[in-house]
N, C-alpha and C positions, 0 to 999 in steps of 0.2 A: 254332417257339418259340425264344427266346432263351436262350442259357446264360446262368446267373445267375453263374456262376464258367466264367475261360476264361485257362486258360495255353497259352500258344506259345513253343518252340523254350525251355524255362526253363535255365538252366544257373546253377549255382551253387558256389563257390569258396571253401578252407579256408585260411588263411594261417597259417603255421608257418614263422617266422624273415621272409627276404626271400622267401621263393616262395609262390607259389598252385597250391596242388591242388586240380584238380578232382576235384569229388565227384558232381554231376548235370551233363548233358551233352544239353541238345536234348529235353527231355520236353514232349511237348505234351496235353492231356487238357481235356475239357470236364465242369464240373455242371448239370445241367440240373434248373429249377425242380422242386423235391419228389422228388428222384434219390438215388438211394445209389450210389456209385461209389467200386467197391473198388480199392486201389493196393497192390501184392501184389510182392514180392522179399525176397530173404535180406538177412541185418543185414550190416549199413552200404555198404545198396548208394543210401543217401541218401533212404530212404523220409521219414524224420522231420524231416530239413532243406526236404523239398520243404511238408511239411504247414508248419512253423515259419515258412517265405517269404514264405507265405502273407499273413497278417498283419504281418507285419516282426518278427517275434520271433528271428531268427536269432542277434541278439547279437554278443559280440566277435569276433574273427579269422574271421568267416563272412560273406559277404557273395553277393548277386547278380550276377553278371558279365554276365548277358545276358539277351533273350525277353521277354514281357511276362506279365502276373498281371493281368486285367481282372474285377475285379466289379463285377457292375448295369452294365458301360458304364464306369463309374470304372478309371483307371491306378492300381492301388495304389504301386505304385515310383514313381507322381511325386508322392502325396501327402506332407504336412507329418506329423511326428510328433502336432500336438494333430489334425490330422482322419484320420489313425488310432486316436486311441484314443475317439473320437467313435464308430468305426467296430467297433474290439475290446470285446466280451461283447454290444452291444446286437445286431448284426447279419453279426456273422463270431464265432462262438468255439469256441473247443479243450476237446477232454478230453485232460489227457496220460496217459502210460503210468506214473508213479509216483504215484497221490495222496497218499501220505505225504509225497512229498520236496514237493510241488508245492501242499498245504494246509498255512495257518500255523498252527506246532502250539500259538501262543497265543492262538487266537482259537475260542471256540467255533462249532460247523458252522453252526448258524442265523445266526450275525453275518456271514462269511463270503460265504455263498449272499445274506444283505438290502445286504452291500454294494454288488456287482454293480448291482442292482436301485436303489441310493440316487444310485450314479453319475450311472446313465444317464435315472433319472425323478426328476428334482429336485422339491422342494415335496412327496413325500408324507412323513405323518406316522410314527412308528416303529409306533404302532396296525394301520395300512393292511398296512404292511411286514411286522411280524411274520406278520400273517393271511396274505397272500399266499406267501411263504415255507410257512406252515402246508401251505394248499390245494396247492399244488406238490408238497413232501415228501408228502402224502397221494396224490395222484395217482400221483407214484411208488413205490408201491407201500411206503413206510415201516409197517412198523406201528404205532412209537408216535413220531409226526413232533416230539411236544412235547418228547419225551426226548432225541430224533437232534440236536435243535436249542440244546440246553443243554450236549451231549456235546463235548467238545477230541479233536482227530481221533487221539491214542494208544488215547483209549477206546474205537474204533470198527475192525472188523476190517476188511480190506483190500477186501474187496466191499461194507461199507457207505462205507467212504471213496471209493471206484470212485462209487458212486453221490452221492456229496453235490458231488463233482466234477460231474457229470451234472448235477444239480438247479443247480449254481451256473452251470454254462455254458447254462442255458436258462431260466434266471428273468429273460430279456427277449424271451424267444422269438425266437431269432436265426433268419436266412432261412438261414445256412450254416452246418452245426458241422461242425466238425472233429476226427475221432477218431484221432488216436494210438496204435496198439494200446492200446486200451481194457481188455484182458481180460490182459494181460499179466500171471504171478506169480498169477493169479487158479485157484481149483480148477474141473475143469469143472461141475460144477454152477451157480456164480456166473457161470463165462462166461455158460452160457445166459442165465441170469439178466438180465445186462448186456445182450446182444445180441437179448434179446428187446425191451428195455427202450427200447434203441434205434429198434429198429423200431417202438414203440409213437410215438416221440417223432416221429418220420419222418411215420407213418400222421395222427398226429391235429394236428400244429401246420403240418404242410405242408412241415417243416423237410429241406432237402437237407443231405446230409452225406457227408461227403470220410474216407471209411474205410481208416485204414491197418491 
């Protein structure tokens, strides 16, 4: 079997003033189709730059200095920014580790999670949209998914924003998610919660996922 996700020798670089620190150094790891593969070290030993690389979400003064990032066969690092984000929410996506800082606090959660889904499947109707969104928030165990859907993410406690983050990174059913300490700030009750959640997402869409 093929790895669906396949990094070699990754190494990746901080820049502050005229110098480059490294921060990852040589990490090599395979996903392998419908895999959960955990990535486990203490804070800032570069866990969350390696997940953010990923996709190219690095951003300013960060950058790749070396090694390759192959999904499906595809060089992520020699694609163009429009055929990555061809490529970001429908079939590579993140949950990160703040959903407060990371959900826009002017947009109700059902708008949000239908975005994602408006990107990447053009022509459907907001009818279609809303339902499917519904059916999703239902799946994931919401109780009242029409309310979760109307709610501005202040309104919503830190394990139900954990989870609309969740419902928003798989309302195209990506082949790779990517978790960012998920559970992070969260009580362990909710972890379980999440990481059951997860492993449901894993079991029933075939979905591999890159657990930090």
């Amino acid at each position: 079997m093929e790895a669906l996700l396949r990094v070699r020798d990754l190494s990746i670089g901080i820049h502050r003033g005229n110098k480059l620190y490294s921060s990852v150094e040589g990490l090599s790891f395979d996903v392998f189709p419908g895999e959960i593969l955990g990535i486990v070290g203490e804070s800032g030993s570069g866990k969350s730059l390696t997940a953010l690389s990923i996709p190219a979400l690095l951003g300013e003064n960060r950058e790749v200095t070396g090694g390759v990032i192959q999904y499906d066969g595809r060089d992520l690092l020699a694609l163009s920014e429009k055929e990555l984000e061809a490529i970001r929410g429908k079939e590579i996506s993140m949950v990160f580790q703040e959903p407060f800082s990371s959900l826009n606090p002017l947009l109700r959660a059902g708008a949000q999670i239908a975005e994602t889904l408006e990107l990447h499947e053009k022509g459907r109707d907001s009818r279609q949209t809303k339902l499917r969104v519904k059916e999703l928030l239902t799946k994931l165990k919401f109780p009242e998914p029409e309310k979760i859907m109307k709610a501005y993410p202040h309104r919503l406690s830190g394990g139900m924003c954990q989870r609309v983050m969740i419902a928003l990174a798989v309302i195209c059913r990506p082949r790779l998610l990517i978790a960012d300490e998920p559970t992070t700030a969260l009580d362990q009750g909710t972890q379980d919660q999440i990481l059951s959640l997860l492993k449901e997402i894993n079991s029933e869409y075939e979905t591999s996922i890159l657990f930090i």
